[in-house]
PyMOL Python script that loads the backbone (N, CA, C, O; Angstrom):
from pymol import cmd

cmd.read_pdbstr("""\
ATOM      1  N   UNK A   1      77.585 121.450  68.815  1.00  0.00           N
ATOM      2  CA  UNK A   1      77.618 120.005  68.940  1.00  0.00           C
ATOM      3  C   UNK A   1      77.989 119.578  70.357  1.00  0.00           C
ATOM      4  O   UNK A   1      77.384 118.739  71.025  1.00  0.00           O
ATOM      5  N   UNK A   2      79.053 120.259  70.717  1.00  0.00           N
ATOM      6  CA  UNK A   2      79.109 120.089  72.547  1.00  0.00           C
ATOM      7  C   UNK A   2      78.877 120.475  73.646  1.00  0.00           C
ATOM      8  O   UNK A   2      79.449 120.296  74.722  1.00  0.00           O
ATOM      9  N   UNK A   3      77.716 121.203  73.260  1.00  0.00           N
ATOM     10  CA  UNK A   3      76.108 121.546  73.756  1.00  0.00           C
ATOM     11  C   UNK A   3      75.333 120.722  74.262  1.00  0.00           C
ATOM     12  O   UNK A   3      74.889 120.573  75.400  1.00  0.00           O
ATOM     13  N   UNK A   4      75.138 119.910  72.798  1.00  0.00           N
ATOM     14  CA  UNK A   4      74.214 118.906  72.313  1.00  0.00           C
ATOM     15  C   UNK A   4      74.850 117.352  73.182  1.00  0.00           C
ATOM     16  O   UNK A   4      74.121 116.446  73.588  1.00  0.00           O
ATOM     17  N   UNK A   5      76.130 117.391  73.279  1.00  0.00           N
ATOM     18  CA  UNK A   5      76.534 116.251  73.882  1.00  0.00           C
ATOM     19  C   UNK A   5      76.453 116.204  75.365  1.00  0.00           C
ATOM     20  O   UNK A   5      76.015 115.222  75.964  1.00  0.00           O
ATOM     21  N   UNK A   6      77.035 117.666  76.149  1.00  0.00           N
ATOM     22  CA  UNK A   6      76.431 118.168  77.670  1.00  0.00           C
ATOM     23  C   UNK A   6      75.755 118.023  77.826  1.00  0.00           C
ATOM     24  O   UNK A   6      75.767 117.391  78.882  1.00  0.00           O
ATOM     25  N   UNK A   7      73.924 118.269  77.184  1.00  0.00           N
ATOM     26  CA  UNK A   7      72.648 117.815  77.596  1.00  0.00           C
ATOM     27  C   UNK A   7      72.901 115.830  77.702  1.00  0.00           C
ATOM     28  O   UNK A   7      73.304 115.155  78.650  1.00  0.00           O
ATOM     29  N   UNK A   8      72.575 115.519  76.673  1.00  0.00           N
ATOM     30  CA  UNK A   8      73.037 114.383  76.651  1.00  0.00           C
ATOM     31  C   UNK A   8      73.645 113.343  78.028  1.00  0.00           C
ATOM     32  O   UNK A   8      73.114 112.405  78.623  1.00  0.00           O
ATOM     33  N   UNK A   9      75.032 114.038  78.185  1.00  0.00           N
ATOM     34  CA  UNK A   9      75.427 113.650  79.345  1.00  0.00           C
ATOM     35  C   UNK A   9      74.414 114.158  80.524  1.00  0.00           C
ATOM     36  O   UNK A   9      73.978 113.164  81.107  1.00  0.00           O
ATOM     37  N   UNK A  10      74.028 115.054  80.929  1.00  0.00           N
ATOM     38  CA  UNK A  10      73.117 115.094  81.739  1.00  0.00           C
ATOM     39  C   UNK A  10      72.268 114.033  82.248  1.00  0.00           C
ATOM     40  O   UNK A  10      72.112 113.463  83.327  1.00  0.00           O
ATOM     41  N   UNK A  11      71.708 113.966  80.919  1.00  0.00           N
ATOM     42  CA  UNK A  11      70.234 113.054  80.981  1.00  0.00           C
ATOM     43  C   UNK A  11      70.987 111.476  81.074  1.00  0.00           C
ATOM     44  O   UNK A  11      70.249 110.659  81.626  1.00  0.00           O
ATOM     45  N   UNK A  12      72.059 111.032  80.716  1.00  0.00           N
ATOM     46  CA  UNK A  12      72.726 109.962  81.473  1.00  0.00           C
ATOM     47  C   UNK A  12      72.628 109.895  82.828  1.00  0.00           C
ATOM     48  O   UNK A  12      72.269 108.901  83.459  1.00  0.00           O
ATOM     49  N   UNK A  13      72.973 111.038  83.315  1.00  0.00           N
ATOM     50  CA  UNK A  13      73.395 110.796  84.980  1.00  0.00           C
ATOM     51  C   UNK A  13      72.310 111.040  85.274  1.00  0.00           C
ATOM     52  O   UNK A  13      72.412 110.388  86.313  1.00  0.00           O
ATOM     53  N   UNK A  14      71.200 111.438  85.321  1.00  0.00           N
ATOM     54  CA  UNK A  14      70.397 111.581  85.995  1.00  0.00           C
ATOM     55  C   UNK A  14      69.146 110.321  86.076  1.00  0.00           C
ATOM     56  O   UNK A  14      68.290 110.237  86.958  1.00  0.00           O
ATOM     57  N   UNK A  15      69.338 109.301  84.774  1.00  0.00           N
ATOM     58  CA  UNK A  15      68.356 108.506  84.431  1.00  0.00           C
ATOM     59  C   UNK A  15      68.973 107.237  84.976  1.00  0.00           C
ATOM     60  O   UNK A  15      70.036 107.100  85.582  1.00  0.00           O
ATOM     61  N   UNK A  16      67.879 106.153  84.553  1.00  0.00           N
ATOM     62  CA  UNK A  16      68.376 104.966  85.446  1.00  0.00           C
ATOM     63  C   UNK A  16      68.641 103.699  84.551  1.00  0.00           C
ATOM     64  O   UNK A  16      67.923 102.712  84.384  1.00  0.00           O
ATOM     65  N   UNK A  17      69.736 103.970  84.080  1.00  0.00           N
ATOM     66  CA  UNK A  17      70.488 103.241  82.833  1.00  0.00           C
ATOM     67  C   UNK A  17      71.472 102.319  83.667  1.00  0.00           C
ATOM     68  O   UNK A  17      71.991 102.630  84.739  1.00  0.00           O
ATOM     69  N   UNK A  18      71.658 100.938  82.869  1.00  0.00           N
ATOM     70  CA  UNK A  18      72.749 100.294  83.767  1.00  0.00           C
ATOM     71  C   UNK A  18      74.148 100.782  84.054  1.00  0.00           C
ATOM     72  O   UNK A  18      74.855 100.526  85.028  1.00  0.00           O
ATOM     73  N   UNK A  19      74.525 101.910  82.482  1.00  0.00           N
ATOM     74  CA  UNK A  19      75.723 102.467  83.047  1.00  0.00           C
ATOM     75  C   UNK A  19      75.716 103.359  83.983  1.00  0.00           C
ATOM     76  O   UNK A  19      76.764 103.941  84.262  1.00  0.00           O
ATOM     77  N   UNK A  20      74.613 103.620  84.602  1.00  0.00           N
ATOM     78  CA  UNK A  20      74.779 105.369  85.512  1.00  0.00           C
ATOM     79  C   UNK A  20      74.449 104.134  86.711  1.00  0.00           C
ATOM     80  O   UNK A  20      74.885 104.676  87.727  1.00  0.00           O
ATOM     81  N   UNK A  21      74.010 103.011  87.059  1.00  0.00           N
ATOM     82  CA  UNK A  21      74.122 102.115  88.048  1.00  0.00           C
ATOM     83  C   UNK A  21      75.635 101.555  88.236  1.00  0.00           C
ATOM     84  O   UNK A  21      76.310 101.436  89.259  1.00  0.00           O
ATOM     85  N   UNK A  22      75.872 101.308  87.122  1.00  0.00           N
ATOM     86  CA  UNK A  22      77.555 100.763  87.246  1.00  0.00           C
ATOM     87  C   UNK A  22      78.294 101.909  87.944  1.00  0.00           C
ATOM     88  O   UNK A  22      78.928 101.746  88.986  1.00  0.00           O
ATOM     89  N   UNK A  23      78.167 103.112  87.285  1.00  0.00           N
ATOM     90  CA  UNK A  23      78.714 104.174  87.853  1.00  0.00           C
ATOM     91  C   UNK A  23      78.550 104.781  89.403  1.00  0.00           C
ATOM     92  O   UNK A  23      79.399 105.452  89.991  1.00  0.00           O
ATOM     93  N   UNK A  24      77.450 104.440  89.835  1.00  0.00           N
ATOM     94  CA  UNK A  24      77.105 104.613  91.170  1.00  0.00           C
ATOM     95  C   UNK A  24      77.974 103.735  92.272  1.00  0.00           C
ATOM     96  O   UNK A  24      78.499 104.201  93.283  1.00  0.00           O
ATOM     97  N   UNK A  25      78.005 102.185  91.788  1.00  0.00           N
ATOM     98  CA  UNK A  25      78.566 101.449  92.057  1.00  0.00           C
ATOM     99  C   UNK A  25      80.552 101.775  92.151  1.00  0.00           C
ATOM    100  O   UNK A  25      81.358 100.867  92.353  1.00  0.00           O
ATOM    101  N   UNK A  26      80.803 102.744  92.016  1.00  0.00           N
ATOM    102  CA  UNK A  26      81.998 103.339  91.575  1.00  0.00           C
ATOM    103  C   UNK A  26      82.199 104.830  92.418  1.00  0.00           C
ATOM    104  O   UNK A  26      83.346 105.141  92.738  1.00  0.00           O
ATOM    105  N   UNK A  27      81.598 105.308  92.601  1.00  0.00           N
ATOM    106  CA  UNK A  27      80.862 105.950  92.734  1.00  0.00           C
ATOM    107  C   UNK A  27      81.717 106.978  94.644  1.00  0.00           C
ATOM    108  O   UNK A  27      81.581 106.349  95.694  1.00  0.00           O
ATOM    109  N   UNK A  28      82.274 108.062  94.685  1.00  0.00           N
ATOM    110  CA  UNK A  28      82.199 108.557  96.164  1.00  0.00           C
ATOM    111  C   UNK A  28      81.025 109.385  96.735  1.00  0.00           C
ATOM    112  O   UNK A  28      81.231 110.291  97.542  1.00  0.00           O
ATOM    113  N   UNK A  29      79.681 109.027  96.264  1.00  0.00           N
ATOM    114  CA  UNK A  29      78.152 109.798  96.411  1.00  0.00           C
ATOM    115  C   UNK A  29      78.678 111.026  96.985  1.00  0.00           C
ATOM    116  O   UNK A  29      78.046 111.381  97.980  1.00  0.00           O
ATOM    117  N   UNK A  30      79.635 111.773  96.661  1.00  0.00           N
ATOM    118  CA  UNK A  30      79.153 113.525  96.237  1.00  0.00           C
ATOM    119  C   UNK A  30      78.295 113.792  95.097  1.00  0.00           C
ATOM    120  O   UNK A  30      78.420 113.058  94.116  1.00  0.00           O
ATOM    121  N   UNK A  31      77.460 114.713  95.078  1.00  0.00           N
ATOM    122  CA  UNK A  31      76.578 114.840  94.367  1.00  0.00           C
ATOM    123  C   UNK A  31      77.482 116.148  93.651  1.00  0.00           C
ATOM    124  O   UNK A  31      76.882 116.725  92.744  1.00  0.00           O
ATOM    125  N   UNK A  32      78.648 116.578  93.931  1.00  0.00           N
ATOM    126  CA  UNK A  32      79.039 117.387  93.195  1.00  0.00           C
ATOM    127  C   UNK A  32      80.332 117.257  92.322  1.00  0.00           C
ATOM    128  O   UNK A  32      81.399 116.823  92.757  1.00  0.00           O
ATOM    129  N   UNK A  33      80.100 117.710  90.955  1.00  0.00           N
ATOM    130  CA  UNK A  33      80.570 117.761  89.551  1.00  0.00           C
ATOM    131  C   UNK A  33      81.642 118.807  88.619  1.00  0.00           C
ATOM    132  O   UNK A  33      81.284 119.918  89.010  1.00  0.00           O
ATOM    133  N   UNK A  34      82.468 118.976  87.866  1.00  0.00           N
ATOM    134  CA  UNK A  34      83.241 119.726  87.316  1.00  0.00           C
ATOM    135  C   UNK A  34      82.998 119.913  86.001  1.00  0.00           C
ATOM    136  O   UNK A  34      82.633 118.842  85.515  1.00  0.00           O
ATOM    137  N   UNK A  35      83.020 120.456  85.501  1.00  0.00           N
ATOM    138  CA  UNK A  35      82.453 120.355  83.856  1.00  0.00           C
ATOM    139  C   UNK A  35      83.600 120.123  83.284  1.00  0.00           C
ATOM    140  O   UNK A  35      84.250 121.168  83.316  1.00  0.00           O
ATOM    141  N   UNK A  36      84.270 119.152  82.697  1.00  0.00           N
ATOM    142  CA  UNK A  36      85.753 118.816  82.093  1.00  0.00           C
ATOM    143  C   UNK A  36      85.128 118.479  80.598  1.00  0.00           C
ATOM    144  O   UNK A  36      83.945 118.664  80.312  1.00  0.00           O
ATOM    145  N   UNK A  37      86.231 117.896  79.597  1.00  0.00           N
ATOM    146  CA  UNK A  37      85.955 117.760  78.485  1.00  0.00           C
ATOM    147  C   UNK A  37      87.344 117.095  77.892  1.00  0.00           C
ATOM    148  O   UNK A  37      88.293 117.736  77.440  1.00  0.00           O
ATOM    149  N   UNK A  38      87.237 115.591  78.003  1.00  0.00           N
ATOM    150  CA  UNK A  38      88.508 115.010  77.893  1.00  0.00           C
ATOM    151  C   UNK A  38      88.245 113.558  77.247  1.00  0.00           C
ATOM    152  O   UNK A  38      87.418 112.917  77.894  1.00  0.00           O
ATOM    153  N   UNK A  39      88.783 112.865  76.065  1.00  0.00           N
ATOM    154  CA  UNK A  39      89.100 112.056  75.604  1.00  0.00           C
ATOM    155  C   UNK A  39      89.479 110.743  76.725  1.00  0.00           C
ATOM    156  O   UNK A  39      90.271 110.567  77.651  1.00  0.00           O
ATOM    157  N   UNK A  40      88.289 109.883  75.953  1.00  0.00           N
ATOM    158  CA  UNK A  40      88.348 108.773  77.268  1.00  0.00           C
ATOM    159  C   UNK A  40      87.317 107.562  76.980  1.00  0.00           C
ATOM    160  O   UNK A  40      86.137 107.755  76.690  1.00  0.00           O
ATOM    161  N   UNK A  41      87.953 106.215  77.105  1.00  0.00           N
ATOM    162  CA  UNK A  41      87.171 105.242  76.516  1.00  0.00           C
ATOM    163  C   UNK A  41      86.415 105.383  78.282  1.00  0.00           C
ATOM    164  O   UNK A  41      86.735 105.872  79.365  1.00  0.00           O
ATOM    165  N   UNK A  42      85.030 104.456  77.565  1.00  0.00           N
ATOM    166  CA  UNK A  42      84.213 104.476  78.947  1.00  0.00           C
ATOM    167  C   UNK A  42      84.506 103.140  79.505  1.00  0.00           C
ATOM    168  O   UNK A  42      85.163 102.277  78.924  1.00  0.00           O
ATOM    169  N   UNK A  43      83.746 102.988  81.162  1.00  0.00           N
ATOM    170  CA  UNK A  43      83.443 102.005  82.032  1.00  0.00           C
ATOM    171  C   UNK A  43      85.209 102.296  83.031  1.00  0.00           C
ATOM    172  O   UNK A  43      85.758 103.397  83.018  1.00  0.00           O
ATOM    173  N   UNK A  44      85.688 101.300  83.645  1.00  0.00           N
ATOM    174  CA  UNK A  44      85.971 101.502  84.820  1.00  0.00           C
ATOM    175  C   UNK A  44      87.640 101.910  84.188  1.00  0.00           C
ATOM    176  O   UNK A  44      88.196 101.604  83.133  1.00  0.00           O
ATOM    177  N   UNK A  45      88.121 102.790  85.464  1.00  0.00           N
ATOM    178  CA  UNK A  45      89.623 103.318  85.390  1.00  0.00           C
ATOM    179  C   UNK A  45      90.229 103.416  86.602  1.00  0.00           C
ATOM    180  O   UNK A  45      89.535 103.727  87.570  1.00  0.00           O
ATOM    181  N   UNK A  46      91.271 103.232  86.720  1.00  0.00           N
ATOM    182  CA  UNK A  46      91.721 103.544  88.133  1.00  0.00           C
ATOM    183  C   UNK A  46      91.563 104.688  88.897  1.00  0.00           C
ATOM    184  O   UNK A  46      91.614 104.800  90.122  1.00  0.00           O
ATOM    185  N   UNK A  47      91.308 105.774  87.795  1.00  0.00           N
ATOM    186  CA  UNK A  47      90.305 107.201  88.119  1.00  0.00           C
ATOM    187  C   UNK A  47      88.793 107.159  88.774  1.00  0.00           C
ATOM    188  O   UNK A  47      88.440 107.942  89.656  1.00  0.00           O
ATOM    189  N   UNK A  48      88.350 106.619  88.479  1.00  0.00           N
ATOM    190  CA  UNK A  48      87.048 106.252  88.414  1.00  0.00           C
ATOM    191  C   UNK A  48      86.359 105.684  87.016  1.00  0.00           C
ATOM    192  O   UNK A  48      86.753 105.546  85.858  1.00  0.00           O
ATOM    193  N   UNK A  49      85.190 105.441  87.693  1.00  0.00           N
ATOM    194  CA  UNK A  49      84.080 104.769  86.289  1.00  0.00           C
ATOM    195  C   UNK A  49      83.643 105.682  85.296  1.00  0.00           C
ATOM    196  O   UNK A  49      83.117 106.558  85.983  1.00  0.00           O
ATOM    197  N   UNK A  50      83.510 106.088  83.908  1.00  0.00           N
ATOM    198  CA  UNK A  50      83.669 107.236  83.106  1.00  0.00           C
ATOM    199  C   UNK A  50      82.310 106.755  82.436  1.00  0.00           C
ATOM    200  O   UNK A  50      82.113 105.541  82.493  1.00  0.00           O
ATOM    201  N   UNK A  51      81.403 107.486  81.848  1.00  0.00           N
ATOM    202  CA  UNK A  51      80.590 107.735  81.098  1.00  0.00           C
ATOM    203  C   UNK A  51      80.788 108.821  80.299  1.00  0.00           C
ATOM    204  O   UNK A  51      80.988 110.015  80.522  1.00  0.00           O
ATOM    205  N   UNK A  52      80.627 107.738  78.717  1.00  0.00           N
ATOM    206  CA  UNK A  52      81.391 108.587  78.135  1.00  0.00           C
ATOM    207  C   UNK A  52      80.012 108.933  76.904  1.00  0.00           C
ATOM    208  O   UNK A  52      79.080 108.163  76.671  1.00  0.00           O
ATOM    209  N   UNK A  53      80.235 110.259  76.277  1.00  0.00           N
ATOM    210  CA  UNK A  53      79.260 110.797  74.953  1.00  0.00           C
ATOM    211  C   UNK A  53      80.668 111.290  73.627  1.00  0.00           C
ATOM    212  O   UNK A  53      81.786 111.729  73.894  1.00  0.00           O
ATOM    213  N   UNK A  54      80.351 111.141  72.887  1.00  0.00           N
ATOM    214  CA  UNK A  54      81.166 110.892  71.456  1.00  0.00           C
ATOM    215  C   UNK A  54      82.829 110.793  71.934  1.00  0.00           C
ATOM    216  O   UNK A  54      83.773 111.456  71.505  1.00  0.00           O
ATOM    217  N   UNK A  55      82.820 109.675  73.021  1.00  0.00           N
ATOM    218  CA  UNK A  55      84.261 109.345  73.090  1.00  0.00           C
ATOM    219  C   UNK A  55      85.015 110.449  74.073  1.00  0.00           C
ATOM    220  O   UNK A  55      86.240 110.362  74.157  1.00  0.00           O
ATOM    221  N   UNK A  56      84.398 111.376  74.742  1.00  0.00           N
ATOM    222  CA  UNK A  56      84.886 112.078  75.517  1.00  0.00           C
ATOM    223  C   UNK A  56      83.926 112.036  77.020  1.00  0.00           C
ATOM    224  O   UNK A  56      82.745 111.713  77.155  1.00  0.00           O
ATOM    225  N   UNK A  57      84.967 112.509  78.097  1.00  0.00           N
ATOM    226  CA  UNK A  57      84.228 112.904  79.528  1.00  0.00           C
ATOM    227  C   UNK A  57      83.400 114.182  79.832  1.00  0.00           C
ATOM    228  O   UNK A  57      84.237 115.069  79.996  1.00  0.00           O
ATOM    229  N   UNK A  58      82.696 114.475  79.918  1.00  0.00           N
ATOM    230  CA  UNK A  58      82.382 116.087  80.243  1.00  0.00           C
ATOM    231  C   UNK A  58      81.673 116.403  81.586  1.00  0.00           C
ATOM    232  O   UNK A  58      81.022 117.401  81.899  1.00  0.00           O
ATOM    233  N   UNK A  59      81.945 115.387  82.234  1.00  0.00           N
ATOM    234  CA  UNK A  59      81.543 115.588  84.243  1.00  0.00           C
ATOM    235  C   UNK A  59      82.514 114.979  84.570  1.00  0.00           C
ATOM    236  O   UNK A  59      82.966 114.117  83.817  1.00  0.00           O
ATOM    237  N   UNK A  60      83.105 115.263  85.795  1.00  0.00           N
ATOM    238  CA  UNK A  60      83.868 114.894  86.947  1.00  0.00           C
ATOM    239  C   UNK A  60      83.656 114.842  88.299  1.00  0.00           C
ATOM    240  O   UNK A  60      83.889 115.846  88.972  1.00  0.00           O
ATOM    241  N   UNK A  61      83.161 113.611  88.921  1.00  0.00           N
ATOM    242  CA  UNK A  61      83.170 113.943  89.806  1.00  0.00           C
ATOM    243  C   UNK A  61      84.191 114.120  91.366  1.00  0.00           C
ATOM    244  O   UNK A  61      84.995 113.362  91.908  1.00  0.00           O
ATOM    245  N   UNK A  62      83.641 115.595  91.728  1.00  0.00           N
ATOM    246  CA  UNK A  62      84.962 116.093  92.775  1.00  0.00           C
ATOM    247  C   UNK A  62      85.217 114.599  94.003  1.00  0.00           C
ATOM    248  O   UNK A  62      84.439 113.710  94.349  1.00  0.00           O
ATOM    249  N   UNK A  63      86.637 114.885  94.373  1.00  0.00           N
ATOM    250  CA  UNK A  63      87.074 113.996  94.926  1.00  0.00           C
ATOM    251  C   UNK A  63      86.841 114.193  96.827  1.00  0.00           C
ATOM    252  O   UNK A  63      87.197 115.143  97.525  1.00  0.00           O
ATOM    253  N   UNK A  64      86.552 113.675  96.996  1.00  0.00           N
ATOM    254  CA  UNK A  64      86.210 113.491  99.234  1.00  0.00           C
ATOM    255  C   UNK A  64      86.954 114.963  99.438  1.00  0.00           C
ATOM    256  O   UNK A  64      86.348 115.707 100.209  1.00  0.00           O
ATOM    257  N   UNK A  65      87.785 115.323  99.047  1.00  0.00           N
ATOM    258  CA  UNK A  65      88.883 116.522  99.775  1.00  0.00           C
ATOM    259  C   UNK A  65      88.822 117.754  99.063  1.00  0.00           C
ATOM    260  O   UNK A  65      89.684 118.616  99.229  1.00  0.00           O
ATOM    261  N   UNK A  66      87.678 117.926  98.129  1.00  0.00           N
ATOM    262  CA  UNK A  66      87.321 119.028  96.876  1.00  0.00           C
ATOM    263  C   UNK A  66      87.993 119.081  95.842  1.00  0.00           C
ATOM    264  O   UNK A  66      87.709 119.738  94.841  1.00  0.00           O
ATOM    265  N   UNK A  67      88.760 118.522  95.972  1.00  0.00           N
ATOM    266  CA  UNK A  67      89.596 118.715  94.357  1.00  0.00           C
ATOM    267  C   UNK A  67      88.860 117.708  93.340  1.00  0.00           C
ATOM    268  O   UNK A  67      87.825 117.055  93.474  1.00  0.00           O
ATOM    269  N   UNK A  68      89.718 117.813  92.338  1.00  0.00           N
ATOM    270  CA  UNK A  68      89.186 117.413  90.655  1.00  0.00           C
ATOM    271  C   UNK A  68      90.342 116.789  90.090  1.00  0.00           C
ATOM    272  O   UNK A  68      91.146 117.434  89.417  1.00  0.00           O
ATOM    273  N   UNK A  69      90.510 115.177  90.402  1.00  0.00           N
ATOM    274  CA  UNK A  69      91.440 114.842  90.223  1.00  0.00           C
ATOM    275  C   UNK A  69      91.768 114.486  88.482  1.00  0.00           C
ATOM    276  O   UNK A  69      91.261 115.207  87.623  1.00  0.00           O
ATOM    277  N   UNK A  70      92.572 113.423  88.140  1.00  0.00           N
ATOM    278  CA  UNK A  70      93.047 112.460  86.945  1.00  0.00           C
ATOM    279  C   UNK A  70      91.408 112.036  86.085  1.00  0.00           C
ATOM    280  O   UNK A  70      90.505 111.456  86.688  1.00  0.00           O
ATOM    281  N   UNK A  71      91.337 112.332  85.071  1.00  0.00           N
ATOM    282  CA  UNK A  71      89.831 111.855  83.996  1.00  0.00           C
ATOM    283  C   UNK A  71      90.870 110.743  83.256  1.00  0.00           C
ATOM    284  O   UNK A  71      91.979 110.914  82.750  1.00  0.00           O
ATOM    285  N   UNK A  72      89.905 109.335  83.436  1.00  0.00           N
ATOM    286  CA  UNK A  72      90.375 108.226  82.503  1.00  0.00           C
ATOM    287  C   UNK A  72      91.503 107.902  82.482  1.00  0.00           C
ATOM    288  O   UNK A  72      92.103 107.651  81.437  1.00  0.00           O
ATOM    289  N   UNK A  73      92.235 107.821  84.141  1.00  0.00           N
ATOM    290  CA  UNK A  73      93.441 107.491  84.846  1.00  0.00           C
ATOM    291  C   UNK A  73      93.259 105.657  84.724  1.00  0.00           C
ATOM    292  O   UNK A  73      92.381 104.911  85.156  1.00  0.00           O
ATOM    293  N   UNK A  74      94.791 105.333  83.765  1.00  0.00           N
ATOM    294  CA  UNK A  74      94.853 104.201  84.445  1.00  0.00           C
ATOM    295  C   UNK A  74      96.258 103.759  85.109  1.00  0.00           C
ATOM    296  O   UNK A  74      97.096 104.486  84.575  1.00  0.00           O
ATOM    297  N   UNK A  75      96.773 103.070  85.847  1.00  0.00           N
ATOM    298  CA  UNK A  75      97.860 103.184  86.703  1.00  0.00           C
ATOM    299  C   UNK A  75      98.422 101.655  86.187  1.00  0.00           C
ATOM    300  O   UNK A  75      98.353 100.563  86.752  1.00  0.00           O
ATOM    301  N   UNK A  76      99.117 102.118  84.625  1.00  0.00           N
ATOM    302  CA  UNK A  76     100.185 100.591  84.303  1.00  0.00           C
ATOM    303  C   UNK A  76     101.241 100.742  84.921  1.00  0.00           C
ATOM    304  O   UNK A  76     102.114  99.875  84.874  1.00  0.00           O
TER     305      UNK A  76
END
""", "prot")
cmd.dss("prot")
cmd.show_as("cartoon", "prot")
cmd.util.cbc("prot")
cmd.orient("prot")
């Protein structure tokens, strides 16, 4: 099943949906990714903008300095 949801997410990011525009918009254009798997409502976070498949994250994208920061960070 979280196979089936990885493809899935794929074909999000790669297609031209308003959320993968919102997300761009959010966005530090590295084109490079982490494969995570974390519980997380979608659209914007103080982490970044999340696209989410059955309620979880399963890409990250790496941060300007290579690391892999906070998934579905919000800063109350």
């Amino acid at each position: 099943m979280e196979l089936a949801a990885i493809f899935v997410s794929l074909f999000l990011i790669i297609s031209e949906s308003d959320e993968v525009k919102r997300f761009s918009e959010h966005s530090n254009n590295l084109p490079i990714y982490e494969l995570v798997s974390e519980p997380c409502e979608g659209g914007l976070h103080d982490s970044g903008y999340s696209i989410i498949v059955n309620n979880r994250v399963y890409f990250k994208q790496v941060n300007e300095d290579g690391t892999v920061g906070s998934v579905c960070k919000d800063n109350d």
